[in-house]
C-alpha positions in Angstrom: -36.9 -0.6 42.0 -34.6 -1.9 39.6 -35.6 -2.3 35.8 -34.9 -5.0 33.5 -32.9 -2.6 31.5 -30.6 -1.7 34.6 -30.4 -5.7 35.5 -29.0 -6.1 32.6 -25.4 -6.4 32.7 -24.9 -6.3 28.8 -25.9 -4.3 26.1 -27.8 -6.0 22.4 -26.1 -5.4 19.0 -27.9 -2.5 18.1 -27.1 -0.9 21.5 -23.4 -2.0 20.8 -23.2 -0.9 17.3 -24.9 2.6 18.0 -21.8 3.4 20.5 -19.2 3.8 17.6 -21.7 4.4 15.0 -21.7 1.2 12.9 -24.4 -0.6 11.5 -25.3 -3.8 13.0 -24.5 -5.6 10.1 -20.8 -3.9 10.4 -20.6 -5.8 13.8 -21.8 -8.9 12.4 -19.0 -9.1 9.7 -16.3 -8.3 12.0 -17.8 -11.7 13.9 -18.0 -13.4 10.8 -14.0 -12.4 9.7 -12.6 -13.2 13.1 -12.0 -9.3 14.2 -14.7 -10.0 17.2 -15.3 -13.1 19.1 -18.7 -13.7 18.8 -20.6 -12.7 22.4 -22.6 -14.3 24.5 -26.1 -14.8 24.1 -29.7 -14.2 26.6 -32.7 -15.7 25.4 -30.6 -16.3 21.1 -29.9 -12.9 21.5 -26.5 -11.1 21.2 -25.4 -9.7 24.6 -22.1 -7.3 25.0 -20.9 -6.5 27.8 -18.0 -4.0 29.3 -15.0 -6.4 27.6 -17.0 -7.2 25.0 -18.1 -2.6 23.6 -14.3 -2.3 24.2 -13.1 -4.8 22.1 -15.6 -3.4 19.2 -13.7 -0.2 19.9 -10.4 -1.7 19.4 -11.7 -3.1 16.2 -13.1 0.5 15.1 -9.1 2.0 15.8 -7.8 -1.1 13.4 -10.1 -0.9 11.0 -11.9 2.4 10.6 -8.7 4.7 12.0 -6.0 2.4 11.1 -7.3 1.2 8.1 -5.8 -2.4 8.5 -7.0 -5.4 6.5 -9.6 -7.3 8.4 -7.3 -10.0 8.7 -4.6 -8.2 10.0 -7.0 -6.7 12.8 -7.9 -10.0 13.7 -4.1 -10.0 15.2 -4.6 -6.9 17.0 -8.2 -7.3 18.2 -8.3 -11.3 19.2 -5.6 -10.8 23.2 -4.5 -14.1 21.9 -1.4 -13.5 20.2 2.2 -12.5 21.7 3.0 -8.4 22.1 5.3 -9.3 20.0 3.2 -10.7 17.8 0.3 -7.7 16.8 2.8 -4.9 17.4 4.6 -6.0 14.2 1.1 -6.7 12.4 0.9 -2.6 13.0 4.6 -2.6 11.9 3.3 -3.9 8.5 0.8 -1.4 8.3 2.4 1.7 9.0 5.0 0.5 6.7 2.7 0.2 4.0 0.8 3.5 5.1 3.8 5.3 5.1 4.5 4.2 1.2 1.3 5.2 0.3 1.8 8.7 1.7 5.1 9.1 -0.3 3.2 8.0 -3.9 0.5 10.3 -2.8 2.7 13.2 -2.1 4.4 12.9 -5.1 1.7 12.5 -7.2 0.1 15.8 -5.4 3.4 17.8 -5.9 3.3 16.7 -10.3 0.1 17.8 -9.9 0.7 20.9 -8.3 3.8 21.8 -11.5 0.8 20.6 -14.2 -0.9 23.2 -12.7 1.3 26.0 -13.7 0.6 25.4 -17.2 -1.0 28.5 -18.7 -2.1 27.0 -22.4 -5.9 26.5 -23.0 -4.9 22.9 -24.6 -1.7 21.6 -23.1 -1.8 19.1 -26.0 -1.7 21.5 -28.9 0.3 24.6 -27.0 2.4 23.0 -24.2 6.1 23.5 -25.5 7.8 21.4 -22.6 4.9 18.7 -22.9 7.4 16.0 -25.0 10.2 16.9 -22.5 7.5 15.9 -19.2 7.1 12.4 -21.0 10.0 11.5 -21.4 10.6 12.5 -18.0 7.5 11.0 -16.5 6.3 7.9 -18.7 7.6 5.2 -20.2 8.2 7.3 -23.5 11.6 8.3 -22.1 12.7 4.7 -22.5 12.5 4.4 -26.1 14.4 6.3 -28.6 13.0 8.6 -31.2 13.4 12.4 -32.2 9.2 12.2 -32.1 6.4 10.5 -30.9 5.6 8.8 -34.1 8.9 7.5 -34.3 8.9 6.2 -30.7 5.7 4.1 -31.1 7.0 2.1 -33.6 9.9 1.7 -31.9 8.1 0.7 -28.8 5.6 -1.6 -31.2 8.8 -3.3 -32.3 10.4 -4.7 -28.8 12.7 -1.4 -28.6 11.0 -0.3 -25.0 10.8 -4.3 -23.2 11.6 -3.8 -19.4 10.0 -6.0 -16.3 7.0 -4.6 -14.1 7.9 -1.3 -14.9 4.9 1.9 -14.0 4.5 4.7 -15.6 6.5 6.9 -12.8 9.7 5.2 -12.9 12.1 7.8 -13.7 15.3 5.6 -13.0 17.6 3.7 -16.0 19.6 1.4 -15.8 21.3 -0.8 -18.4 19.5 -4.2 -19.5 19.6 -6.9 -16.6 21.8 -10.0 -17.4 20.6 -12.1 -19.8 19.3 -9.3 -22.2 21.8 -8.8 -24.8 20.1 -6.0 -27.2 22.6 -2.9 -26.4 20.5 0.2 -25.4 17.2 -1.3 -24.1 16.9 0.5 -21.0 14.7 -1.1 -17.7 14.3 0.4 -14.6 16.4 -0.2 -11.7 14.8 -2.9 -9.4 14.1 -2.8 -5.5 16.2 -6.0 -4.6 13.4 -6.7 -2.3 10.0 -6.4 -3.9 11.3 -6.0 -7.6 9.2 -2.6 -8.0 10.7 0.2 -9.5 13.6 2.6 -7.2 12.4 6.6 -7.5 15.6 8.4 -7.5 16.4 10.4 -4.6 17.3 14.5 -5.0 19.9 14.8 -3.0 22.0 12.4 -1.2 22.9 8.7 -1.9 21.4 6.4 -4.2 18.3 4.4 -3.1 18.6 0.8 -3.0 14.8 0.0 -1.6 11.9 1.5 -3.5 10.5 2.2 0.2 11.3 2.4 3.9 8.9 -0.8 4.4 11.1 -2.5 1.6 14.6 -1.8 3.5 13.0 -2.5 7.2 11.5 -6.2 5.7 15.5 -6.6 4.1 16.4 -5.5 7.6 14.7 -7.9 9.1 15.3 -11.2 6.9 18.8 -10.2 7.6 18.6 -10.5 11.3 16.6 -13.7 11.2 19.3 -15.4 9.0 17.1 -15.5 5.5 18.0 -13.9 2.7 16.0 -11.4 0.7 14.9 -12.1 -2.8 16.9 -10.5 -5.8 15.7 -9.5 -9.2 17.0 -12.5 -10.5 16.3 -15.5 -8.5 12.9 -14.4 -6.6 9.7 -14.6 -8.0 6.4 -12.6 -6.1 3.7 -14.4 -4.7 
């Protein structure tokens, strides 16, 4: 004799979020953000059933594996958009992915030569410490035999450059429209305006990242043109 658990032909909230291991409440705010349609509902009470566990899945792979924005898995989870459509939402992702996994590899590999150092205080005792920041931070950019020099340099307009970080190791002269001789900025992606890490070996880079040049890529072949230093401004 059948139960009323085997009659069932759903599963409740609990039951659903226990599958991937998520708390309810998990579930709920995927409703609530759009990455889930909300189910359908015996006696005011949730009700999954086969479509409805898989599609939680799909939402676990976007967010929780693929680590995608919850409004970018909304694209991917919702079977209401083009192919065309969520396959470049994940585009967008890996492409950003993939830029994080570069900063993070170069970060790990600086880390990796600090490490070598064998002095007790690398302040005090490092002798290629002043060479590593004007390598590696913005100190490079402004002139001065010391450090004490350079700051007042730098306190007195003689380091101004746009959006520049810390790792930017690329100079170029000043943009148009800066007329002080010598001021130094970094050389600009022409498509997000962030700073171009120099390549070892090979040609110049242009893009600051793969995502950068696929996006100018892309604008080309739809007939719009990418934003320059210049003219664009970010939103």
């Amino acid at each position: 004799m059948s139960t009323g658990r085997v009659m069932r032909r759903g599963v409740s909230i609990g039951e659903a979020a226990a599958l991937y291991g998520l708390a309810v409440s998990t579930v709920r705010w995927w409703e609530q953000q759009g990455v889930l349609d909300p189910p359908a509902r015996v006696g005011g009470k949730r009700l999954y059933d086969e479509a409805g566990l898989r599609r939680i899945g799909l939402a676990y792979l976007c967010c929780v594996v693929g680590r995608m924005p919850l409004d970018q898995a909304a694209v991917v989870t919702s079977g209401k958009v083009p192919l065309n459509t969520w396959q470049h939402t994940i585009d967008e992702q890996m492409e950003l992915l993939e830029q994080r996994i570069r900063q993070s590899e170069a970060a790990l590999e600086y880390l990796r030569h600090l490490r070598l150092c064998e002095d007790d205080d690398i302040v005090r005792h490092c002798p290629v410490l002043e060479s590593e920041l004007s390598a590696h931070t913005p100190r490079g950019r402004v002139p001065g035999a010391d450090l004490i020099t350079a700051a007042r340099a730098a306190r007195d307009g003689g380091a101004r450059w746009e959006g520049t970080a810390a790792r930017d190791e690329t100079l170029v002269k000043h943009p148009p429209g800066d007329e002080r001789p010598g001021v130094k900025v970094p050389a600009c992606c022409p498509g997000c305006r962030g700073s171009v890490v120099p390549s070892s070996r090979g040609r110049p880079r242009t893009y600051c990242s793969a995502a950068c040049r696929q996006r100018a890529y892309r604008s080309r072949r739809g007939g719009t043109s990418v934003p320059t230093p210049e003219g664009s401004d970010r939103s």
